[in-house]
N, C-alpha and C positions, 0 to 999 in steps of 0.2 A: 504494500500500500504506500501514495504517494506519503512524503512527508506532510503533515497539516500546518500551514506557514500562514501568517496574514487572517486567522480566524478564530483568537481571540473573544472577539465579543461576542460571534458567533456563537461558540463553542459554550461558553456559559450561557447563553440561553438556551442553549438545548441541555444541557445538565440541569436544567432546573427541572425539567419534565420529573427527571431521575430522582431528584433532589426530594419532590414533593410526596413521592413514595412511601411507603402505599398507604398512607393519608391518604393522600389524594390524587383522583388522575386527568390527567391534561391530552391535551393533542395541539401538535403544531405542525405546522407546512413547511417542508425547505424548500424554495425555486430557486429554478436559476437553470442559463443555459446549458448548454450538451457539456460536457468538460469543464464545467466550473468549480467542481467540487464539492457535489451535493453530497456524492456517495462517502467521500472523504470523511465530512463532517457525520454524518449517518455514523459511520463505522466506531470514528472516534469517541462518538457518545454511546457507543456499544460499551465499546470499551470500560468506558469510566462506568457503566451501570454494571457490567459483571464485576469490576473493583468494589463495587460498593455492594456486590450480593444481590442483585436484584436477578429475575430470571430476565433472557433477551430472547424476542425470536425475530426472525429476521427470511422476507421473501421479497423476490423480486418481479415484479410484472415487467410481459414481454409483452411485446407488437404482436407478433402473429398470435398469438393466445388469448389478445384480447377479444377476436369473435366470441370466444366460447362461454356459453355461460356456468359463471360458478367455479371460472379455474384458478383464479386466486383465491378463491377462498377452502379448496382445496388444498393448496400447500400452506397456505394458514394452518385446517387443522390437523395437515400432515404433523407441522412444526411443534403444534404445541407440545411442551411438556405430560400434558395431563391427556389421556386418551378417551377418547367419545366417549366409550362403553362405561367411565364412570360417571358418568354425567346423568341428569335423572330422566326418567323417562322421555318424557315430552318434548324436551328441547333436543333430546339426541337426537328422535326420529325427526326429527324437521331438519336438522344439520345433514343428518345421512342420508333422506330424501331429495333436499339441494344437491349434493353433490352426487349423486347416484349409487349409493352404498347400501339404500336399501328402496326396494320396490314401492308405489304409490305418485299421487297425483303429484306435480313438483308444487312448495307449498306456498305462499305467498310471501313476497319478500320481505313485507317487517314483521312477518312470525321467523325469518330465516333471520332476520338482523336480531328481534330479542333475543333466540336463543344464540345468538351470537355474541350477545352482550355476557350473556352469563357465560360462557366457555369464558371469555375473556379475564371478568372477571373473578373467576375463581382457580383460575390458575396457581396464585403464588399470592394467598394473600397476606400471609407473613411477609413476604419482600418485597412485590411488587410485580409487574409482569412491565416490559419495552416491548410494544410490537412497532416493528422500522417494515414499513413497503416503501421500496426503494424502486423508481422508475413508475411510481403509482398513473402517470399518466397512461398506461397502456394496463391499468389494472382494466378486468371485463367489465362491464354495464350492471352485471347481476352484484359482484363484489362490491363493485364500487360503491351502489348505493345501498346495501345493507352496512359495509364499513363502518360509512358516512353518516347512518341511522347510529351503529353502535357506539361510533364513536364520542359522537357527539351527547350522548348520555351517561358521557363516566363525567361524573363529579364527585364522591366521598365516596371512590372507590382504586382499589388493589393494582391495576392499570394506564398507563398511557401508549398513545400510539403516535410513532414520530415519521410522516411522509415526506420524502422526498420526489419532486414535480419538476419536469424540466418546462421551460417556458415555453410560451407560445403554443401552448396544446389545450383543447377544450379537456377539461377534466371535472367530473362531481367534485372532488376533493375540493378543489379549487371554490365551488362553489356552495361550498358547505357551511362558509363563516368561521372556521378554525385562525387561530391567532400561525400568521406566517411569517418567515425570514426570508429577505431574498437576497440570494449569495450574489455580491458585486466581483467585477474582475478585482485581481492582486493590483496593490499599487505598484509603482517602477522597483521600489527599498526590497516589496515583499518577494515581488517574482524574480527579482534576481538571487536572493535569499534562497529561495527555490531549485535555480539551475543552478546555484555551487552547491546546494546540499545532491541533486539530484543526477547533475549533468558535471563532475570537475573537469571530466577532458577536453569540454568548450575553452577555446581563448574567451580572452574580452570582448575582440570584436565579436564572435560566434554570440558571446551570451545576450550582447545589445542585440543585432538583428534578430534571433529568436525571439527577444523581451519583446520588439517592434514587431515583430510581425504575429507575434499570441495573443496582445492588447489585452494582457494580463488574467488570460485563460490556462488553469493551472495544467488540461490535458494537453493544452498545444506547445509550453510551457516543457514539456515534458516530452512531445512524441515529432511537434516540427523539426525538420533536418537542418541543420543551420545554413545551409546555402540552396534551401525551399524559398523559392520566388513565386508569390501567389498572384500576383500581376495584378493584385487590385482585389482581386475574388474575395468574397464573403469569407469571415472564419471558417465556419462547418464545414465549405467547397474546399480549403484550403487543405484540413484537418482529413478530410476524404481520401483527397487527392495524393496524400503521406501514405495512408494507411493501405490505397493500391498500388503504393508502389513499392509499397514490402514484398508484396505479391506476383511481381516480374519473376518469370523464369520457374515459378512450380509449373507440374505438371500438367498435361489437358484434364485426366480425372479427377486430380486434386482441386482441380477448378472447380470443375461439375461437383463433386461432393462438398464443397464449401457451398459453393451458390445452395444447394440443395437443402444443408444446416441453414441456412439465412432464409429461405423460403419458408420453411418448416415452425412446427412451434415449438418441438422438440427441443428437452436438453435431454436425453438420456443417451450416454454410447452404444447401448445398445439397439436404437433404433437407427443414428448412424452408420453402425455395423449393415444393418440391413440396406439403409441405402447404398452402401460402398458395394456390398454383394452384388445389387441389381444393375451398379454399374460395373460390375466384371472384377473388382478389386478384390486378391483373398485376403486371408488373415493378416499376414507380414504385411503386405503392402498398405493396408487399410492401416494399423502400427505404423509403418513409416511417413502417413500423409500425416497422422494425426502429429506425431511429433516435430514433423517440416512447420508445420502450419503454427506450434507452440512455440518452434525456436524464429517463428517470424512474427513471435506474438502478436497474432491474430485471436487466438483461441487459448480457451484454459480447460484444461482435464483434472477435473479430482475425483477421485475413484470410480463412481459408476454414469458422472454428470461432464458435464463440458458446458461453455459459457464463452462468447464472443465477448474480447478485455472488456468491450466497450462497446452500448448499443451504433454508434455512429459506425465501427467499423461492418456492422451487417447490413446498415442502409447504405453503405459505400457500395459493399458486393452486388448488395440487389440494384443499385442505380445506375453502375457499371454495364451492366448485365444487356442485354438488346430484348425482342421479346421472343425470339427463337428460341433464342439460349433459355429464359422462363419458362417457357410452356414445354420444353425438351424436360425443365428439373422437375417442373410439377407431373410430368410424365413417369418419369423414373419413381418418383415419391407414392403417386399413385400406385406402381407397381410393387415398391417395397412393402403396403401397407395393404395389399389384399386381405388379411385376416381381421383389416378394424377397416369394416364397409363408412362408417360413418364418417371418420376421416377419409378416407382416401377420395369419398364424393367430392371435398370440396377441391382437391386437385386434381381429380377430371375436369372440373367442374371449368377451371382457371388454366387448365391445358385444350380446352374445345374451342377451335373456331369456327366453328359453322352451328349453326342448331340441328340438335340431337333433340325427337320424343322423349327418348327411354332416359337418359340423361336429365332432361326436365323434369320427369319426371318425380324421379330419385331426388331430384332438389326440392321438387313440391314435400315429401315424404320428409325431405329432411327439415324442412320449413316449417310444417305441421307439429313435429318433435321440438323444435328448438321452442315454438311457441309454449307446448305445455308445459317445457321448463322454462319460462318465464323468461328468457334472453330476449326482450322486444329487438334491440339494434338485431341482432343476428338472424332473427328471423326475417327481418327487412333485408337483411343482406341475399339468406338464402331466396324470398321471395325473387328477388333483382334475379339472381342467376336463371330463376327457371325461368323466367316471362323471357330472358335475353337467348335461355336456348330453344326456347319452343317452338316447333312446325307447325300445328294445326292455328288456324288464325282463331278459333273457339277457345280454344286451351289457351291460347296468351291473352285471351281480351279477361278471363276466367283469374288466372292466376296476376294479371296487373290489377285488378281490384281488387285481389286479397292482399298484394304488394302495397296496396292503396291504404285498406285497411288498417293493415301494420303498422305501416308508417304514423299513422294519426294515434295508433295504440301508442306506441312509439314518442310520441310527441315533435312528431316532424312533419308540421302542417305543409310546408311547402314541398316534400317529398309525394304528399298524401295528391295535393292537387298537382302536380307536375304528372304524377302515375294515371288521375284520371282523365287527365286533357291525351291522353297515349291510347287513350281505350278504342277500337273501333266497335265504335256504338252497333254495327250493321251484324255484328258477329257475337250481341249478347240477348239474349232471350228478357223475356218479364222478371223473372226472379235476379238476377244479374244486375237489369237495371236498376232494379229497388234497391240494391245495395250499393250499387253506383251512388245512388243517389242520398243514401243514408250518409255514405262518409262525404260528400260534396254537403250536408246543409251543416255536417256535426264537424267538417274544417275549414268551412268561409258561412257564420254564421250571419243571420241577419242580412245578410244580400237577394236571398232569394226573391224576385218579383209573383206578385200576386198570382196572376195566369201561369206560372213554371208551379206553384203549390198546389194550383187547382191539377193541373196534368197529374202531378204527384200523388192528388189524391184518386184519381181515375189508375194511375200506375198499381196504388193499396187495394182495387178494387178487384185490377184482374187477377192480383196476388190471389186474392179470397177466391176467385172462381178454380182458380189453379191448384185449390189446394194448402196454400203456403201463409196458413193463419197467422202464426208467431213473426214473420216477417210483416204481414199487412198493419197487425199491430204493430213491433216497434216502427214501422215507417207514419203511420197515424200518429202516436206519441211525438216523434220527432219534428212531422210537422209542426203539427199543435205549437211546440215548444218556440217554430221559427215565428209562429204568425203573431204568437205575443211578442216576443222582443223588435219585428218588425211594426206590428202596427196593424197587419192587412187583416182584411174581414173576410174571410174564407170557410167561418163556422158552419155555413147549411150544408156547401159540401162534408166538412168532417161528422156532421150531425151523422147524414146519410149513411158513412162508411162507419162511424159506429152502430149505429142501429142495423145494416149487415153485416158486421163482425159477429154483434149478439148474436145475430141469430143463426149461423152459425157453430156456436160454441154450448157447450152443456148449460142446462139451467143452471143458475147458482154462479158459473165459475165466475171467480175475481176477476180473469179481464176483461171481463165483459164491465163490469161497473168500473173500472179502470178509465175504458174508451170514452165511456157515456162521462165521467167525470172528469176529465181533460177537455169535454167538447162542452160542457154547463157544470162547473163548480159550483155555484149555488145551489141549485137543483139538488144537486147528489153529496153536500157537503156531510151530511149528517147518515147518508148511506157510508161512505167513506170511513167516519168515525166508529160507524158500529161492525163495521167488516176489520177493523182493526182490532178491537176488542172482542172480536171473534176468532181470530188469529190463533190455530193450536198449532202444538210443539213440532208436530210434521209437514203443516204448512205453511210454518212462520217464517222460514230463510227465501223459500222462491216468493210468496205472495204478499211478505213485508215490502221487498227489495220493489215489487211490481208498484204497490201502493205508491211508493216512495218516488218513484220515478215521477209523478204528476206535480205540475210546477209549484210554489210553496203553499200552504191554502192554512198557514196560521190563526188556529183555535184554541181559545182558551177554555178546553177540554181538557182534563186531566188522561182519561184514557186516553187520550193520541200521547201524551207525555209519558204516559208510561209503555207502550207500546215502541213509541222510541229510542224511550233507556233500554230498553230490552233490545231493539236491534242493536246498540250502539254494543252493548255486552256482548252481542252474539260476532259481530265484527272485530269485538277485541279479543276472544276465544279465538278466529281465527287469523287475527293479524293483519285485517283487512283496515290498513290505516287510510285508504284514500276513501274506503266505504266512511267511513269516520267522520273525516274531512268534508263529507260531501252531501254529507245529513246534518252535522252541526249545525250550519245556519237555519236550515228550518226549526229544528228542535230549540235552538238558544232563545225562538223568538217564538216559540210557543211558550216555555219557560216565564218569558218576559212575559205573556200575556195573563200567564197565571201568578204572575209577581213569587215567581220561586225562584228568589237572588242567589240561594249557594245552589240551585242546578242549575239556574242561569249563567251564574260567571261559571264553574265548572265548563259547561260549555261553552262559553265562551272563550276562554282561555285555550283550553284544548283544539276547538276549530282552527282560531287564529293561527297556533302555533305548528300543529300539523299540516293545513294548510299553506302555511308558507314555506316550512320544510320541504314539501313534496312539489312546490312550484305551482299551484293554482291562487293566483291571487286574487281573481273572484268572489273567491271560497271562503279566503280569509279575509277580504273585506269586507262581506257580509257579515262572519261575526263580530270583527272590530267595530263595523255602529251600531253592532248589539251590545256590545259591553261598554260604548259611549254611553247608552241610553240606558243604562244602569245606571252609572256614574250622575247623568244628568237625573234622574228619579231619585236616585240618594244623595243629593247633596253635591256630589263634589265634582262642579260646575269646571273647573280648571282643569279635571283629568277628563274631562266629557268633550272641553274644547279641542284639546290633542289629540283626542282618539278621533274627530270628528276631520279634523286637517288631515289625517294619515290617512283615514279611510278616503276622502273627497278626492287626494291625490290617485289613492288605487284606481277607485271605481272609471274615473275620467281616464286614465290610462287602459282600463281593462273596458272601456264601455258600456261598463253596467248599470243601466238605467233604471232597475229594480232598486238597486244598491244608491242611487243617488236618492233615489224615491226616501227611501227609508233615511238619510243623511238629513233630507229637510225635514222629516220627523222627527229626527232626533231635533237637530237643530229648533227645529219650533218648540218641543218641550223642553228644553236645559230653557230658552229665553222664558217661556211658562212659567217654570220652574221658579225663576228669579225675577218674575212681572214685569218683564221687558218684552210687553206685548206684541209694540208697535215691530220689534227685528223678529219676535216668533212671527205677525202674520206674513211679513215679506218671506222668511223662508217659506212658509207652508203655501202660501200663496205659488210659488216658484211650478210646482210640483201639476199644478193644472192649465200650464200654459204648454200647447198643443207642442209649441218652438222652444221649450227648456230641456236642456239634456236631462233635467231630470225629471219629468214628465213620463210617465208610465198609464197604459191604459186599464192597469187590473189597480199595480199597487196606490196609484196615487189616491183611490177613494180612503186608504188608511186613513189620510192627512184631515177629512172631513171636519171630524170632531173637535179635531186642536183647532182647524183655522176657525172654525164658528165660535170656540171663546174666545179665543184672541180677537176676533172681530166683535164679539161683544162686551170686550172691557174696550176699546177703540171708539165704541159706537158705527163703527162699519159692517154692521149687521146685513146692511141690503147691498151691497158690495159681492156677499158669500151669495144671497138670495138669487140678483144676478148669475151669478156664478154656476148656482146650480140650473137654471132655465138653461141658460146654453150647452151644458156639456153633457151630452148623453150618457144615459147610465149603462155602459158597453157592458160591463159583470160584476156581478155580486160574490164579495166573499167573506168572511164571518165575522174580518177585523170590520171589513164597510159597514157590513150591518150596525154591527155596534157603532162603527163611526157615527151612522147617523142618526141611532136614535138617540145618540150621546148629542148632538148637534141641535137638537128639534128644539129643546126649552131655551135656546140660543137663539133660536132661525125665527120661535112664535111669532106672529104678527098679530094678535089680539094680547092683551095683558093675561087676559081672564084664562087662557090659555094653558100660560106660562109652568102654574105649580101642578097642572095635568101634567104637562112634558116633564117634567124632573120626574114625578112620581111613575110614569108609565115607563120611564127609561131605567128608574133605581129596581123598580119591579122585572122589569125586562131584561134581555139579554144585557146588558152595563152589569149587572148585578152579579154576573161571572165572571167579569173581566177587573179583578182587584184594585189596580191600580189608578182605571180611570171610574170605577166606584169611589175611592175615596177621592178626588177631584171633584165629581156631582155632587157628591153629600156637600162639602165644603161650600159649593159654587149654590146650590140649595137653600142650605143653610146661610149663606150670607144676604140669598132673595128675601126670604123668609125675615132675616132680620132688618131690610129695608123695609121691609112690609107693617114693621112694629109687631111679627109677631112671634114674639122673644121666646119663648118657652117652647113652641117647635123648631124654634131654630136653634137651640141650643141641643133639644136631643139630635138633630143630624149632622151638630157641628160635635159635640162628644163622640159620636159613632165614627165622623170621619177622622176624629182627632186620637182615638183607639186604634183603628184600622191603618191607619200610618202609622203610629208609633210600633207595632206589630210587624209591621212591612218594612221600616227602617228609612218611609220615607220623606225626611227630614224635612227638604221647604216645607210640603205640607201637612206634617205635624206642628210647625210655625207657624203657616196661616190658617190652621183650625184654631190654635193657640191664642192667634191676634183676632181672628172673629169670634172667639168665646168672652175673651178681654172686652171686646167692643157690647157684649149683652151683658156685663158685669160677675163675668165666672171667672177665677184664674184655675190657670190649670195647672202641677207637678212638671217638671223636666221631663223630658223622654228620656227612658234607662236605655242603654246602649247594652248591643247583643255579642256575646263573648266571640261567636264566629266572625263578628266583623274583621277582627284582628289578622285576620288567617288570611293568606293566597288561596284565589281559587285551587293552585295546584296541592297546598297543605290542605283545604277543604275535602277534596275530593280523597285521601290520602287517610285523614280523618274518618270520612265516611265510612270506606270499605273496612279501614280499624275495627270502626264501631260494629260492624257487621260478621268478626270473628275471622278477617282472614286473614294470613302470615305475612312476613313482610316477601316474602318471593311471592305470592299469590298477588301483593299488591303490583308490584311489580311487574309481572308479566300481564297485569290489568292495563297499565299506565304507559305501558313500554319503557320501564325505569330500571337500573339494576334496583335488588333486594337492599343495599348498603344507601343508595340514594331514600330510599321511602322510608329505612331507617335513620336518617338525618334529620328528613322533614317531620320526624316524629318525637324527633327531638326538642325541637324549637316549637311546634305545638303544645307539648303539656303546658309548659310555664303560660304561654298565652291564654289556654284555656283553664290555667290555675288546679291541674290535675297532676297525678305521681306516675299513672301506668295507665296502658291502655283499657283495663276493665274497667274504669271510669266513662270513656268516651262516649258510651251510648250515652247515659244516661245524661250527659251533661250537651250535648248534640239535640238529643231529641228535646230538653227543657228550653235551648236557645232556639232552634229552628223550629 
């Protein structure tokens, strides 16, 4: 190993990983480019961790390796110390399932990341565990993002993991928010410091032109010739251009067998061996290449492995290389590897120029497989190959839209539509198109024209004649979902293709009330609700998931809330975080509707965070102005404005105009909240002009209720009046309703009216919805007490001044307070509630405590290691004034 010169500060930063052991664990990035001396520094902080006793494991990701999924994290738990079989049930079969050790579905990747957390840490938790991926940029797609998952959830625990990332390469790691170093060149003092320790038989002048032409790159530094003139050429070209010319005068098959190693993802000599065989090389000779090839350090042999010094010299070989010469190695490779069909496809695969059936085949087969192990890139990749080798023009139009597919699985919208503009439309049937057309609305949302949805809905129709129900539906679903975020009125056709889906389908089954309540929410809202709470244990995973799929339709129902918590548990049993992620927002604002703050920020916190983790920002902006509007309902107006900036920036970026909707509802209530009527009506106001980005046609009816008080402490009562004459009532959903009977004693136009409207709305649906129940009482009771009729306005200003202090929410337990003060009642302080103190994520941590489960139980609830839920449970007792967990119910269920 080179010397470590010039890396100093470096070097104590990454000892500290070491340092914090096994307290506690960290992750940090090293970058920097090809030859700078990531691996250097990597090794050196090996080093000092095995001085200090800690365990190290240490793997390195390859380029060609990186198609496969799950192959780092294969030599991951090759490496470990501690072997799967002791590990406890559960999380072993998900580790041996990922990597194909034991039979079953491949599992989803953050139940493959939890039990990854826990191999991790429980390796060494007396010393510590270092895991170093070294060249992580070419780690797979499958490792990379369960790593990246595990990684980033050591906190007060036995573990850290130290990456090193060469520049300039898309990489998760990179993208994961870990704290990173980035290795600069040597200065002139360092790198010459370098080549007298490394280089003494350079002269002076030798060591200056080298130091000049490395620009302070410790591999060029070390491996340029000192009378290499790069004529200008980029470092890497220069560094290449060295390393083939170590390579003048080996042999032709030592050629071919090197390219062959560089093509390959192999490091074992024994599959070397075999390609040396298939190029005619015996035993000796095959010996003799390998030790040519080590004495022109190219290559390194330790016992049963081999390793190119340095990845740059294999991208030298391959870029050298013509494409003869490649499709000649990948030929050979294929033939070496007859006994493992799975590899050697992809070097047919990359050896074919012309298209082959049988060939495409076999790629389609292999594409199908990579999919159910969960390698989205790789299956796009194998997609790409069959479409590129297929004859029949049916079969490529066929295999480009699963390519299409992929891609969008994938999250690679521009791959997705580039593969369907490729499509010839003339060589795909009805069923074909429908799926054409599924991934065209679900990867350029919102663009579809009116008359292209209507066609769509005629395309869902011949589906149903064909046979092909579960497609007709989701393409109905899918519509549906464009025509609200567009705007277009296309409901009588969807009417229609629900009303023959039904009937079609058995009496009773759920998608049938599915269809119909995607095409009239109103209508079927309360069908919907009791089909949820009908929901049993074998038909709760497909027919929740089906429900779930219809756009948000938040009720403040407690069965839809619990029906929810239950899918959310059944998605954390199976690891399914983006299912998670992707229900939060509705759930957090059901939550909200039933004023249940600790499962409201639970979910809220949760959404946001996994949400952004996994890249839907959406997702997470929706529940960010969920937990603004928390904030702005309890008080604390300053953390509700922030959340309220953060989210407004999302939404506008992600063009979520549901999400804006719900922004000026927040916004209207925080100004509510603190009788700053006049900026509550302008926001709320905002939300029903036809030309506001945040104008929505379902959600803006939410905003009804806020802007008619706001406009009745203004006195611009007939403003809203207006307001509702013009703008058609498009659809009804359960918040509207409430909105408006919540708005009526606001809107009255006789006096005499007025104490009907509050009474028929406190009686009325209001009367389920907590939050803005204790609002009317207040807004009631303060009518009442202009009315001079004191003594009922005191019992509805008591009630609402209860019903706040209970819910925690502050301004108006103050302005019941100051309208009871104004009838001559004072009231007690509101006592504050011991959960207040707690993080939603200590909340939630709390909870499941209180419910009798372990801290690994919590944990694999949470996607937390055990040692982390153990932390959080620490810093709870004292908050909650408790000694041990057998306390928590009890003191849980008297606050909440």
């Amino acid at each position: 190993m080179a010397p470590l010169v010039g890396r100093n500060l470096e070097l104590l930063r990454a000892r500290r990983l070491v340092e914090q052991l096994p307290a506690r664990g960290q992750v940090l990035v090293v970058v920097g480019e090809a030859g700078i001396g990531k691996t250097a520094l990597v090794n050196a902080t090996a080093e000092h961790a095995v001085a200090s006793g800690c365990r190290v494991v240490k793997v390195t990701a390859t380029e060609l390796e990186s198609p496969l999924p799950y192959a780092a994290l294969q030599q991951i738990l090759h490496a470990l110390p501690r072997r799967l079989d002791s590990m406890r049930a559960r999380p072993r079969d998900v580790l041996e399932r990922a990597v194909g050790l034991a039979e079953g579905e491949t599992p989803d990747a953050f139940a493959v990341g939890v039990a990854l957390l826990e191999a991790l840490t429980d390796v060494a938790p007396e010393v510590g565990l270092l895991l170093i991926v070294d060249d992580a940029q070419w780690l797979d797609e499958s490792t990379a993002r369960v790593l990246a998952f595990a990684a980033r959830r050591l906190d007060h625990d036995p573990a850290a993991v130290l990456f090193a990332v060469r520049i300039g390469h898309e990489s998760a790691v990179l993208k994961a928010g870990f704290d990173v170093i980035e290795i600069e060149p040597l200065s002139d003092t360092h790198a010459l410091d370098l080549l007298r320790l490394d280089r003494p038989d350079l002269s002076n002048i030798e060591q200056a032109r080298v130091r000049i032409s490395s620009g302070g790159n410790p591999l060029a530094l070390l491996e340029l010739p000192p009378n290499h003139d790069g004529g200008g050429a980029p470092l890497a070209a220069r560094l290449r251009s060295a390393f083939i010319a170590r390579l003048r005068g080996v042999t032709a098959l030592t050629g071919d067998l090197l390219l062959a190693a560089a093509l390959d993802d192999s490091d074992a000599v024994r599959d070397l061996r075999a390609v040396a065989a298939t190029l005619g090389l015996d035993a000796e000779a095959f010996q003799a290449a390998l030790s040519e090839l080590s004495n022109r350090r190219t290559i390194d042999v330790k016992g049963t492995q081999f390793s190119f010094r340095h990845p740059l010299i294999r991208a030298a070989i391959v870029s050298e290389s013509d494409d003869e010469a490649r499709r000649k190695s990948h030929s050979v490779l294929a033939m070496a590897f007859t006994t493992d069909p799975e590899r050697a496809v992809w070097h047919e695969a990359a050896n074919a120029t012309d298209p082959d059936e049988s060939l495409a085949s076999r790629m389609e087969q292999t594409a199908e497989r990579m999919e159910r192990r969960g390698s989205a890139i790789t299956t796009v990749q194998a997609w790409s190959a069959a479409v590129r080798l297929s004859v029949d023009p049916i079969l490529r139009a066929r295999r480009t839209i699963r390519l299409a597919e992929s891609s969008l699985r994938a999250g690679l919208v521009v791959t997705a539509l580039e593969s369907l503009k490729s499509v010839d439309m003339n060589a795909v049937n009805n069923v074909e198109r429908a799926r054409w057309a599924l991934v065209r609305l679900n990867a350029d949302r919102h663009t579809a024209a009116p008359q292209e949805l209507q066609d769509l809905v005629a395309d869902a129709g011949r589906l149903l004649v064909a046979g092909e129900t579960e497609l007709a539906i989701s393409l109905h679903l899918t519509i549906e979902e464009n025509l609200d975020a567009g705007g277009h009125d296309t409901r009588s056709h969807l009417s229609a293709l629900a009303e023959n889906i039904v009937a079609r389908l058995p009496e009773g089954d759920i998608r049938g009330l599915v269809v119909l309540a995607a095409t009239d929410r109103a209508a079927y809202g309360d069908d919907i609700a009791h089909a949820m709470l009908a929901l049993n244990n074998e038909e709760f995973s497909e027919n929740a998931e089906l429900l779930t799929r219809l756009p948000p339709n938040v009720d403040a129902q407690p069965a839809i809330a619990r029906v929810q918590r239950r899918m959310i548990d059944t998605y954390r049993e199976r690891g399914q975080l983006r299912a998670i992620a992707n229900l939060q927002p509705t759930h957090a604002w059901v939550e909200i509707a039933l004023a249940d703050w600790p499962e409201a920020l639970r979910a809220t916190e949760e959404g946001t965070r996994l949400a952004t983790e996994l890249g839907y920002p959406r997702w997470a902006t929706g529940t960010l102005i969920g937990a603004a509007f928390i904030s702005a309902v309890r008080g604390d107006h300053a953390a509700a404005d922030a959340m309220i900036e953060e989210s407004e920036r999302g939404a506008m970026a992600s063009g979520a105009n549901n999400v804006l909707t719900g922004i000026q509802l927040t916004k209207g209530v925080n100004y509510i909240a603190q009788s700053r009527y006049d900026e509550a009506f302008t926001a709320l106001r905002r939300s029903f002009d036809p030309l506001d980005p945040s104008h929505h046609p379902i959600q803006s009816g939410w905003c009804l209720g806020d802007l008619a008080e706001a406009a009745a402490h203004l006195g611009r009562v007939d403003d809203v009046r207006r307001l509702f004459i013009r703008a058609p009532n498009v659809s009804t959903t359960p918040w509207q309703k409430m909105a408006e009977l919540y708005a009526a004693p606001f809107l009255a136009e006789v006096p005499d009216t007025v104490d009907k409207a509050f009474r028929d709305a406190l009686t009325g649906i209001v009367r389920d919805w907590p939050l803005y129940r204790v609002r009317l009482l207040i807004e009631h009771g303060a009518w009442l007490r202009r009315q001079r009729r004191i003594p009922e306005a005191r019992d509805r200003l008591r009630e609402a001044r209860d019903l706040a202090d209970a819910l925690t929410m502050r301004p108006w337990s103050e302005k019941a307070r100051s309208e009871l003060r104004a009838t001559g009642t004072e009231s007690a302080p509101a006592e504050t509630h011991s959960w207040e103190s707690l993080s939603p994520q200590e909340l939630e941590v709390a909870h499941l405590a209180s419910s009798g489960l372990s801290n690994r139980e919590i944990g694999e609830r949470l996607f937390l290691s055990h040692r982390t839920v153990g932390s959080h449970l620490y810093r709870i007792f004292p908050k909650l004034g408790i000694s041990n967990r057998a306390q928590l119910a009890t003191v849980l269920r008297s606050a909440m």
